[in-house]
C-alpha positions, 0 to 999 in steps of 0.5 A: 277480648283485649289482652290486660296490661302488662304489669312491670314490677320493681320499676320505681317512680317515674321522672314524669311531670306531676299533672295538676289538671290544668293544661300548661302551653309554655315554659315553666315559671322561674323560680326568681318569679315564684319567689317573688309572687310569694313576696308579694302575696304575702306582703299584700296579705293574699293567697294565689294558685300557683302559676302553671306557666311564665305568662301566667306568672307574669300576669299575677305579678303585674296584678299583685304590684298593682295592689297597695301592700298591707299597712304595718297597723293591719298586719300588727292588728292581724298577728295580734288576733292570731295569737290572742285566738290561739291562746284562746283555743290551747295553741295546739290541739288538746287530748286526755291522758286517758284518750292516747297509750304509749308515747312520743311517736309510738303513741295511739289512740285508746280503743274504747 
């Protein structure tokens, strides 16, 4: 029979890196280079997974300076379509008096 763990209490979080599954085999990305994929991905209208080392950083920056930005008409067309379709659906999420009690951050929902 093998002896259960031993449990520490009142030990807070610890400073180990977080672990998002997927091995890193290098130095961390830069934050100049984060700040640049965001830039670049936003101006060619394209979401990325954030790169787990620099190489990795580097290879999607080259891939994305190789794709054409978006054209201003497209992104005019795109930000024109987002509004109309929020305007369309409330903007924000619609509920009845009748459906909540209390207000602002004390509010819940009625039970039925």
């Amino acid at each position: 029979m093998t002896p259960a763990p031993a449990v520490v209490r009142g030990a807070g979080m610890s400073d180990h890196p977080q672990h998002t599954g997927r091995p890193s085999s290098g130095p961390r990305p830069t934050a100049k280079q984060q700040a640049y994929l965001r830039r670049l991905a936003l101006a060619r209208g394209v979401s990325f997974t954030p790169p787990a080392t620099k190489a990795e950083a580097s290879r999607l920056i080259d891939e994305l300076k190789r794709r054409r930005p978006d054209s201003a008409a497209d992104v005019r067309r795109e930000r024109k379509q987002v509004i109309a379709d929020m305007d369309h659906l409330g903007g924000a999420p619609r509920f009845r008096d009748d459906e909540v009690e209390g207000y602002g951050s004390s509010a819940t929902w009625k039970r039925s």
